[in-house]
N, C-alpha and C positions, 0 to 999 in steps of 0.2 A: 482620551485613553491612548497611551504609548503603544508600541510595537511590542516591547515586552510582555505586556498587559494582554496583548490579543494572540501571541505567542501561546501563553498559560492556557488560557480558553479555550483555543484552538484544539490544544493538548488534552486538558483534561476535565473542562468541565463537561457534565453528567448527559448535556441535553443537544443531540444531534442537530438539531435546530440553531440553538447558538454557535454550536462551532460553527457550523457553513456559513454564518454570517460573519464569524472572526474569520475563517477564510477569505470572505469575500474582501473587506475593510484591510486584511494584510495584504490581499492581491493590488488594492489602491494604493499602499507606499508605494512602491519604488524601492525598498528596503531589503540592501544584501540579506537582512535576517531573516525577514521575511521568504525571500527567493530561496534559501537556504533550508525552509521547515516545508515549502514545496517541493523542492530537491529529493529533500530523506521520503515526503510524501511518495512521490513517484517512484522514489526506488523499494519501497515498503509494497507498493500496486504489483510493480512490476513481478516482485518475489511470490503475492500472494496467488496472480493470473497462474505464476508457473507451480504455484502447490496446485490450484484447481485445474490444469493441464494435465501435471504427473497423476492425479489420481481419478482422471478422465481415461488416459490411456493406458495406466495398471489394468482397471476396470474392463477396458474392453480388450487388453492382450488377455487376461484370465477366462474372459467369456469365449473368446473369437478364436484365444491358441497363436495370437500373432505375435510377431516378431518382437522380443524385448528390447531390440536397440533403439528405435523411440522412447522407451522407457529411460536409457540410461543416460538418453542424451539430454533430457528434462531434467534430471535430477538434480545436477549442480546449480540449477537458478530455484528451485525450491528450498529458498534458506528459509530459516524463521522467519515470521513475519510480526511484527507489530504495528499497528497504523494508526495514527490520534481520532482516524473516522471510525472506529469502533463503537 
């Protein structure tokens, strides 16, 4: 099975279990393409950490009355998030 082939998998088949193992088999290329669907991975994590940060500290400025400049400064890294580990 090609890089492409584990690419797709990775991406979109249904079963949590086989992506991480097209994960793992694209981590053994060596494959710019491959290094490239970890890339967007990681920047997809990155995005998602900072949606579950921003509406950790919404949460407890609303509760606590504290300062929203925390808040404002989270927001610009909570873009939309999509991730193939869904």
């Amino acid at each position: 099975m090609g890089v492409p082939a584990l690419i797709q998998i990775a991406r979109n088949n249904k079963d949590r279990e086989v992506r991480r193992k097209a994960l793992f088999w694209l981590g053994q290329t060596n494959d710019p393409r491959a290094l490239a669907l970890f890339e967007e991975i990681n920047e997809d994590l990155k995005c998602l950490l900072a949606q579950v940060a921003l509406f950790t500290v919404t949460l407890q400025a609303e509760s606590r009355r504290i300062n929203f400049n925390a808040v404002e400064s989270i927001k610009p890294l909570a873009l939309p998030v999509h991730t193939p580990l869904d």
